[in-house]
N, C-alpha and C positions, 0 to 999 in steps of 0.2 A: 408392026406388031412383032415380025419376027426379031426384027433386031433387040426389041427392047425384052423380048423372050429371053434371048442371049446375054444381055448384060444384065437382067436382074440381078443373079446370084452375087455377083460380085458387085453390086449396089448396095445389095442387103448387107454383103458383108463390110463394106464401106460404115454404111450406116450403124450398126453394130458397136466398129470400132469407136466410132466417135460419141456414143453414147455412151462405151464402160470407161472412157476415159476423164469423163464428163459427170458421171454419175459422182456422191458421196459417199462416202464410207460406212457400210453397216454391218459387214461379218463378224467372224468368228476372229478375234487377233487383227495385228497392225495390217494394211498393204503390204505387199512386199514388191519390192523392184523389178522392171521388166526384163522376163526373161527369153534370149531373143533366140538364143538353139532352142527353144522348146517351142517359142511361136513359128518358127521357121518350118518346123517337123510338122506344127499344127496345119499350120496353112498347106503344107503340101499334102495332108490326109484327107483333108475335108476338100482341100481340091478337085483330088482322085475318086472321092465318094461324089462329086456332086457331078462331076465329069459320066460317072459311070452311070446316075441317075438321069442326064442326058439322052447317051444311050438308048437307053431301057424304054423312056420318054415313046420313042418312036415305034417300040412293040407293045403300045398299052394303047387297045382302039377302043377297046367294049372293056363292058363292066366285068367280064368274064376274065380279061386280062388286068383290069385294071385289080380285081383281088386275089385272084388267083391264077395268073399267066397263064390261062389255058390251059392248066393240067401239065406243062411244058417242063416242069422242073425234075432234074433225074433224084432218085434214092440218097447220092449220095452227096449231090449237092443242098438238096432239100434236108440233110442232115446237119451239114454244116451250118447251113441256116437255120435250123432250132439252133441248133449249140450256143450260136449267135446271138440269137434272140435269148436263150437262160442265161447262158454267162453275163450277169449286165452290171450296173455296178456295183450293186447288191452284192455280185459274188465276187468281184476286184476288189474292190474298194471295201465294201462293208463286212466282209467275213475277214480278212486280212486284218482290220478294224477291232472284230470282235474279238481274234484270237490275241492280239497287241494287247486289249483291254483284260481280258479274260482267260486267254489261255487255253486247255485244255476245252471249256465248254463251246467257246465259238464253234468246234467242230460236228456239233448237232445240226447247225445251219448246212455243213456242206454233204453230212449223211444223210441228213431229212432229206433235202434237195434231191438229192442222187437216186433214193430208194423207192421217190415218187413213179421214177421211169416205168417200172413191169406192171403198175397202172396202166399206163398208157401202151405200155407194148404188146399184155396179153388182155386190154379188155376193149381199148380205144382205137386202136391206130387203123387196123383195117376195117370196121364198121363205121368208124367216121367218114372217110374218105369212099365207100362204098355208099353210104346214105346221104352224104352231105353234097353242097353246092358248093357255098363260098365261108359260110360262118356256122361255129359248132349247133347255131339256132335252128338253119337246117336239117337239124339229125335231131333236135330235142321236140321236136316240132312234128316229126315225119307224119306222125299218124294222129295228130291229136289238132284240136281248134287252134287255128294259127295265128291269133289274133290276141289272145292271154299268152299264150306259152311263146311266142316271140316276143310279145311285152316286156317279159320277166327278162328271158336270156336278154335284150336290150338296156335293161335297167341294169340287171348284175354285172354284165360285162364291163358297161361307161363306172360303175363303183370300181371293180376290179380295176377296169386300165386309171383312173385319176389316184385312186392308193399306189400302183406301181408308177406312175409317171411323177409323184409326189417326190420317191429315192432318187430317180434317175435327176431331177434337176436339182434336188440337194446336192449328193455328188456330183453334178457340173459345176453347178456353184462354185464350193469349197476348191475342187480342182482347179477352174478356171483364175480362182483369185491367188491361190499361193503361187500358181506355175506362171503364168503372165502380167503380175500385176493389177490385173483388172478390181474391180467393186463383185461384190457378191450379187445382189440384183442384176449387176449387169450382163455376170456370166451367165446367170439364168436368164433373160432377156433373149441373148445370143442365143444361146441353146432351142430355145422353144421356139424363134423365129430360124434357123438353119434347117431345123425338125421340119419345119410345115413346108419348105421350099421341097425337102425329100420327097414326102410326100403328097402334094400338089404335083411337084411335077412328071413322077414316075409311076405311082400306087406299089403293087405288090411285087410287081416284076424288078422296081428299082430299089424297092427295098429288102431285097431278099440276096440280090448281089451284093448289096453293101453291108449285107447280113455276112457272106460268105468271107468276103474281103476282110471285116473286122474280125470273123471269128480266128481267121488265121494269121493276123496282125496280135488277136490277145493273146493266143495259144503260144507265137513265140514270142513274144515279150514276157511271159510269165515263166516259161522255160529258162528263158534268158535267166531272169532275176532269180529265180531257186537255185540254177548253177552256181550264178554267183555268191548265194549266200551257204550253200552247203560248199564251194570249193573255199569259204574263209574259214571252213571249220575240219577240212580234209574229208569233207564228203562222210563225217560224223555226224549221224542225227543225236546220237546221247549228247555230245560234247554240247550241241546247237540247246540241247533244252536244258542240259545243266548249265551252261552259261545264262538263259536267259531265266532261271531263276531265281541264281543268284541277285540280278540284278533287277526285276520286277517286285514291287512293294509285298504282292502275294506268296512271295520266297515258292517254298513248295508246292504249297496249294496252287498256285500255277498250273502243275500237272493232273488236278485233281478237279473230281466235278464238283457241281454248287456255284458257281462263280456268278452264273449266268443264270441259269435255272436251279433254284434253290429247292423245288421240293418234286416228290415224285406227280403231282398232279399235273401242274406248270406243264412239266419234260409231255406228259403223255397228249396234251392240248397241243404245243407246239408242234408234234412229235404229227399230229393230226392233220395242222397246218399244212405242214409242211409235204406232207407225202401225199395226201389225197388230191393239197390244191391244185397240182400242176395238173392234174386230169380236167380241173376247169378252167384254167387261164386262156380266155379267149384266143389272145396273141400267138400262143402257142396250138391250141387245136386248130387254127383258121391253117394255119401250113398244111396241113396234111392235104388242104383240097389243091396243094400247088402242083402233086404229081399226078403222074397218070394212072396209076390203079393201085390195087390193093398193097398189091407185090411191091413194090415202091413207096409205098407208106411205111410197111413193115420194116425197110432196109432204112429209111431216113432217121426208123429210131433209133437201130444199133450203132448206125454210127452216132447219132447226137449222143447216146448213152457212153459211147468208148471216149469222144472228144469233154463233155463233160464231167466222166468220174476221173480222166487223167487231171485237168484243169484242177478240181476243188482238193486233191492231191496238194497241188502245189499252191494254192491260197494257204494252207496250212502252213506251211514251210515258211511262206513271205511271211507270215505273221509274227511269229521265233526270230524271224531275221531282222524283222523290225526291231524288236524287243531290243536285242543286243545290238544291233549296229545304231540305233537312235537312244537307247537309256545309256550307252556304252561312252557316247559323246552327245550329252545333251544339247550343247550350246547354238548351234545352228537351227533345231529342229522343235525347241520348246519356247513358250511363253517364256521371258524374264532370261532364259537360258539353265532354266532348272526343269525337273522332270515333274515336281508338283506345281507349273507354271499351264501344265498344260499342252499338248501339240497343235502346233498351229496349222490350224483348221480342222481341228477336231480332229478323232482317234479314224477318220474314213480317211485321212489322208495318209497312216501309217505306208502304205506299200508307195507311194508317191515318193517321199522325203528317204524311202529305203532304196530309192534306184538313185536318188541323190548322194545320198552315203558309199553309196558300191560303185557306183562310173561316173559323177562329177554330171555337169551340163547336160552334155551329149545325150547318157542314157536317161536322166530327164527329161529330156526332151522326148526323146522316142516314146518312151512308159506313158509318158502326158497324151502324147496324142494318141497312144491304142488305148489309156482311159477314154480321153473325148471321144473317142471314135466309135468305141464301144457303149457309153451312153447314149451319143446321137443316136445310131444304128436302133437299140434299143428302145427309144422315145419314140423313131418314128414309126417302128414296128407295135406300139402299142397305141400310138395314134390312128393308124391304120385299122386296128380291129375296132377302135373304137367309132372309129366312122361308119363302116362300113357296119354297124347293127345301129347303128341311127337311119344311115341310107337305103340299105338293103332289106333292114329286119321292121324297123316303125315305117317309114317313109315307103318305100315299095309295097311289101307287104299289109302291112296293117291298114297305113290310113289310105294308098291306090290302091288297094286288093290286087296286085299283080300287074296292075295298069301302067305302072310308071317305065318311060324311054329311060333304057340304057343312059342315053345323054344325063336325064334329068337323075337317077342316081347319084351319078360321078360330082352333078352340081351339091347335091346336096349331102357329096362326104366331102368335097374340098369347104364348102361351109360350116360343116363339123369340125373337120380337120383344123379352122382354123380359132373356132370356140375351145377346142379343148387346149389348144396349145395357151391361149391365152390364161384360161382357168390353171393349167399347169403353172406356167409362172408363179401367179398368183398364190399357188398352194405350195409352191417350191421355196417361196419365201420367207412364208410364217413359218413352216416347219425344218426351218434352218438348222437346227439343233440335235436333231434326230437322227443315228447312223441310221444307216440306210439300207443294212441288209435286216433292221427289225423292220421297218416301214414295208419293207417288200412283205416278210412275213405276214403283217396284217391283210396283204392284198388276197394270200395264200389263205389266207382263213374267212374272208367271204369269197374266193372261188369253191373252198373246199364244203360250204355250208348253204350255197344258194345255187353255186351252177352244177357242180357235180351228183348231188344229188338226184337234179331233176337228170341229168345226159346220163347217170347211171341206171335209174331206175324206166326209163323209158325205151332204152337201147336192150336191156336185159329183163324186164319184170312184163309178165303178159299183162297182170291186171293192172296197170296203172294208168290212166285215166288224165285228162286236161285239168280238172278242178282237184285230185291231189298234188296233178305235177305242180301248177300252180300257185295253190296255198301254202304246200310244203316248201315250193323253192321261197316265194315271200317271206313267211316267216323264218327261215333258216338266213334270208339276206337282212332283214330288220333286226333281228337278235343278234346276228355278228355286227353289225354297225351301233347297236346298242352297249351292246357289252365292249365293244373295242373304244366308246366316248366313255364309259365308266371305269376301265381298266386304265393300271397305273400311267402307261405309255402315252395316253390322252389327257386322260381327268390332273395326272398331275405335271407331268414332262410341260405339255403344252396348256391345259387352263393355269397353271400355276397355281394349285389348290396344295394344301399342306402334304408332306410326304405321312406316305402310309394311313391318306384318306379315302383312297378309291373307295367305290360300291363294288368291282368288279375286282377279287385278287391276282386276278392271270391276266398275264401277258396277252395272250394269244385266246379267245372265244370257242377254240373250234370245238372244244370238248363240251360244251353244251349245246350252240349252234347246231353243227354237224349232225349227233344225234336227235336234235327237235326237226329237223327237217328230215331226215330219213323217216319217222315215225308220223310225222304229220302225211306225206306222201302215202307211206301205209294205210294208215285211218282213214283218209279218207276217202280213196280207193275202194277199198274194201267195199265201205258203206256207199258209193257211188251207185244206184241201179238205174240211173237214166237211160232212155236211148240210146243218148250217144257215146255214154260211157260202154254198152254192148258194143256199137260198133268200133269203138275203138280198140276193144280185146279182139274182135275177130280177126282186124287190120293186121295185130301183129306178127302173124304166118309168115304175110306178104315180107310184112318189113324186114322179118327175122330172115326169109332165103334172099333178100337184098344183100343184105349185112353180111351176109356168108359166104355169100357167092359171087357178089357183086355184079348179078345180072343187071343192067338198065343204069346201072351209075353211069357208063359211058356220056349220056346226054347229062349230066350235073354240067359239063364245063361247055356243052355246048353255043351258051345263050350269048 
C-alpha cells in the first residue's frame, strides 16, 4: 500500500496525459501545438507542489490538523496564504481579461476586491479565530441551535465554493489548451483530478504551503510581466494608455466608465458583491483557524491585504499591456489573425499570450505554470472548505450530534472532496464561455447575501436568535441564486435566451439579496419570544468576552 501510495501521483498524472491527448476537440478556437518550455515549467511546479503535499501528508493525524494544522500556522505565513488563496484566476487571468476587454472599468473588480479587507480586519479576523474551531460555521453557530444554523452555513458555503470552483476550471481549461496543446475538457479533467490528489493527501496543512509556495510564484511572475510591459513604454504609464487607445475599438472611452457597468445601480450591487462577500467566503474565513491566537489572525491580514492591494496594482497594468502588445501585432494571438477574430481562448487568456509577446517560450512557460499553479492551489483550497462543512458541519455535527471519530470525518470529506471535484468538472465545462473574474463575482454575491449576514449579525447583534439567523440566511441564499438564473450573465450568456430578455437587469443580485436577508434576520428576531430565543440573548455576554478576549479559544484546536 505504501508503494502504490507513492506512485499514485504520477499515475494520475500519466493517466491524464493520455486522456487530453485522446480527448476531441471542443473549446474556444483551433488546438494549438504542443508547447514543451511551458510543459516542462508545468511539470516541474506541480511536481514541487505535490512533493510538498507529501510532506505535510505526515503532519496531518487528526481532524484538527487535517483542517486547521493545529493552530501551527504563523501571522505571516498564514498571510501569504490568504493572498494565495484571493489571488486566483479570477484575479490573473479574469481582471487582466476584463481590463483588455473593457478598459478603465475592469478596475472595479480589483478595488471592490481589495476594499472588502477592513471587513475582515476590523470586524472578522480576531472574533473568528477566538470563537471558531475549523469552519466560519463554528462562530455562526456559537450560541444558537446547531443543527439549522450549521445547515445553512453548509448549504451556502458548497453554493459558494461550486460558483468559485466553476472560474477556477474555466480558466484551467482555456490555459491548459492554448499553453500545451491539450482539449479543453481535458484540461479541466486534469485539473479537478490533480486537485483531489492535494487534498486527499495533505488537507489544510498541505494546502496552505502550496498556498504559500504559489502565492510567491504569482507575485513574481506578475512583477515580472508589469516590468516588462512598462519598461516597453519607459516606465510611462500616459504613453502605456494612450497607446492602448489608440488601438482598442473603444478609442477613448477606454479610459472612461460605462464599459462594464453601464448604470449607477449595476456599480453599487456589484460594488456590494464585491466588498461584503469576502467577509463570507468560506475558503477564506476557515484560515483564520490555522493560527494560534488572536494576535496572529490580526497580522495574517495585514499582510494578505499589502500582498494583495500590490498584486491587483499590477493586473491593471498587464491588461494595457495586453491591449498594445497583442492589438499591436494581431497575427499570432487572434482568431483568423485579425482583432475582430477573436483571442484565442477567450479575453481570460489576455495576460497569457502577453508573456508570449514580451519573452517568447521561456516566459510562457513560467507565467503558464504560476497560472496553473495558482488555479490548482486555489481549487483545492476551496475544495477543502467545501468538504470540511459537509464532514465537520452536516455529518459530525448535525446528523452524529458530536458523535462522529476524527477518523470517520476525514472519511467523509475525502468522499466529498471527491464529489465535488467531479461536479466541478462537470460545471467547468458548460460554462466554458464565461470570464472568470465575473463568475467569481457571482460566488461574492451569495456569500455576501446568505453567509455574511448570518456571521455578521450573530458575532455583533445581541438580539438575534436561531430562527432569524436562519430564515434570513435562506432567503438572502435563494434570492441570490434566483436572481443570479434570471440575470443577464445566466438567463442569457448560458440559457441562450435572446439578448436584453433577462427578468433580472443586473449583473450581480447583492443589492436586493443582501438587503432582504439583513432585514429578514431583523424581523424575525425581534418578533422571536420563544424560550429559546431568550436564552440565546443571554448567551451572548459569554460569547461577546470570548470574542474579545479570547479566553477559552485555546481548546478550539485541541481535538
Amino acid at each position: 500500500m505504501k508503494a502504490l501510495g507513492r506512485w499514485l501521483p504520477g499515475l494520475a498524472l500519466l493517466l491524464l496525459a493520455g486522456m487530453a491527448w485522446a480527448m476531441p476537440s471542443i473549446g474556444l478556437g483551433p488546438r494549438k501545438p504542443t508547447n514543451w518550455p511551458a510543459i516542462v515549467t508545468f511539470l516541474a511546479c506541480v511536481g514541487a507542489t505535490l512533493w510538498m503535499t507529501r510532506l505535510a501528508t505526515a503532519r496531518s493525524r487528526s481532524s484538527a490538523d487535517f483542517y486547521a494544522p493545529g493552530g501551527g500556522i504563523s501571522g505571516f505565513q498564514n498571510g501569504l496564504a490568504i493572498a494565495g488563496d484571493y489571488m486566483s484566476a479570477a484575479s490573473f487571468l479574469g481582471i487582466s481579461g476584463l481590463v483588455f476587454v473593457s478598459g478603465f472599468d475592469g478596475l472595479i473588480f480589483s478595488v471592490g476586491w481589495l476594499v472588502g479587507w477592513p471587513v475582515i480586519t476590523f470586524l472578522m479576523a480576531e472574533r473568528l479565530r477566538n470563537l471558531g474551531k475549523f469552519t466560519f460555521a463554528d462562530v455562526a453557530a456559537y450560541r444558537f441551535a446547531q443543527k439549522p444554523v450549521r445547515s445553512l452555513a453548509a448549504i451556502g458555503s458548497l453554493v459558494v465554493v461550486l460558483f468559485y470552483l466553476i472560474a477556477q476550471m474555466v480558466g484551467a481549461g482555456q490555459l491548459v489548451k492554448i499553453l500545451f496543446g491539450l482539449e479543453y475538457a481535458s484540461a479541466v479533467i486534469m485539473v479537478g483530478i490533480v486537485m483531489m490528489l492535494y487534498v486527499l493527501l495533505g488537507g489544510m496543512t498541505s494546502t496552505t504551503w502550496v498556498m504559500i509556495n504559489k502565492a510567491v510564484l504569482l507575485l513574481a511572475g506578475t512583477t515580472l510581466l508589469a516590468v516588462a510591459v512598462l519598461w516597453r513604454v519607459d516606465f510611462d504609464p500616459d504613453a502605456l494608455f494612450a497607446r492602448a487607445s489608440e488601438l482598442h475599438r473603444l478609442k477613448d472611452a477606454l479610459m472612461a466608465p460605462g464599459g462594464l457597468i453601464r448604470d449607477p445601480l449595476s456599480a453599487i450591487s456589484v460594488g456590494f458583491a464585491l466588498m461584503f462577500g469576502t467577509a463570507g467566503l468560506p475558503h477564506i474565513l476557515m484560515r483564520f483557524f490555522t493560527v494560534a491566537n488572536a494576535r496572529e489572525a490580526r497580522k495574517s491580514v495585514a499582510w494578505a491585504t499589502l500582498w494583495i492591494g500590490y498584486f491587483y496594482v499590477l493586473t491593471f497594468i498587464i491588461g494595457f499591456g495586453a491591449i498594445v502588445a497583442l492589438m499591436g501585432n494581431p497575427a499570432p494571438y487572434f482568431n483568423g489573425g485579425r482583432v475582430a477574430g477573436g483571442l484565442l481562448g477567450g479575453a481570460n487568456m489576455a495576460a497569457v499570450h502577453l508573456a508570449s509577446a514580451l519573452g517568447g517560450d521561456l516566459f510562457l512557460g513560467f507565467v503558464a505554470a504560476v497560472a496553473f499553479t495558482t488555479i490548482l492551489a486555489v481549487v483545492a483550497g476551496l475544495t477543502l472548505s467545501g468538504a470540511s462543512a459537509v464532514s465537520h458541519d452536516l455529518y459530525a455535527t448535525v446528523l452524529r450530534r458530536g458523535k462522529a471519530t476524527s477518523e470517520e470525518e476525514r472519511r467523509v470529506s475525502k468522499l466529498t472532496t471527491f464529489a465535488l471535484g467531479v461536479i466541478a468538472v462537470l460545471l467547468g465545462i458548460v460554462f466554458e464561455r464565461q470570464n472568470v473574474a465575473f463568475m467569481v463575482m457571482l460566488a461574492f454575491s451569495v456569500a455576501c447575501s446568505a453567509n455574511f449576514p448570518v456571521l455578521f449579525m450573530a458575532v455583533l447583534w445581541r438580539g438575534c436568535t436561531t430562527r432569524g439567523a436562519t430564515l434570513g440566511g435562506y432567503l438572502g441564499l435563494f434570492s441570490a441564486l434566483l436572481l443570479t438564473v434570471l440575470s443577464p450573465v445566466v438567463w442569457e450568456s448560458v440559457l441562450a435566451h435572446p439578448r436584453g430578455s433577462a427578468p433580472f437587469p443586473y449583473a450581480s443580485p447583492a443589492i436586493v439579496s443582501m438587503p432582504l436577508a439583513f432585514l429578514a434576520i431583523w424581523l424575525v428576531s425581534r418578533f422571536d419570544r420563544s424560550p429559546r430565543a431568550a436564552q440565546e440573548r443571554a448567551l451572548f455576554q459569554d460569547q461577546l468576552i470570548r470574542s474579545e478576549t479570547g479566553i477559552g479559544a485555546a481548546s478550539a484546536h485541541s481535538r
